[in-house]
C-alpha positions in Angstrom: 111.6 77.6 92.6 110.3 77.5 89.2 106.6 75.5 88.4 106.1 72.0 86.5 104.0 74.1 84.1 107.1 76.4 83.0 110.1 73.5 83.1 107.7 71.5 81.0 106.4 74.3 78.0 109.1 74.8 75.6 109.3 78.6 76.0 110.5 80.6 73.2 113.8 82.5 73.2 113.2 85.8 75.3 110.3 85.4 76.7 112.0 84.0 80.0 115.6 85.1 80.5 115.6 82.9 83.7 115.2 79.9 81.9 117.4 80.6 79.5 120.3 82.1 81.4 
């Protein structure tokens, strides 16, 4: 399970291929 903190940042492209993919 992924945290508030990560769904909520906007997270540059490659930095996190799980939230991406």
């Amino acid at each position: 399970m992924r945290t508030d903190t990560e769904q909520a940042q906007p997270e540059p492209e490659g930095i996190d291929t799980e939230a991406d993919t």
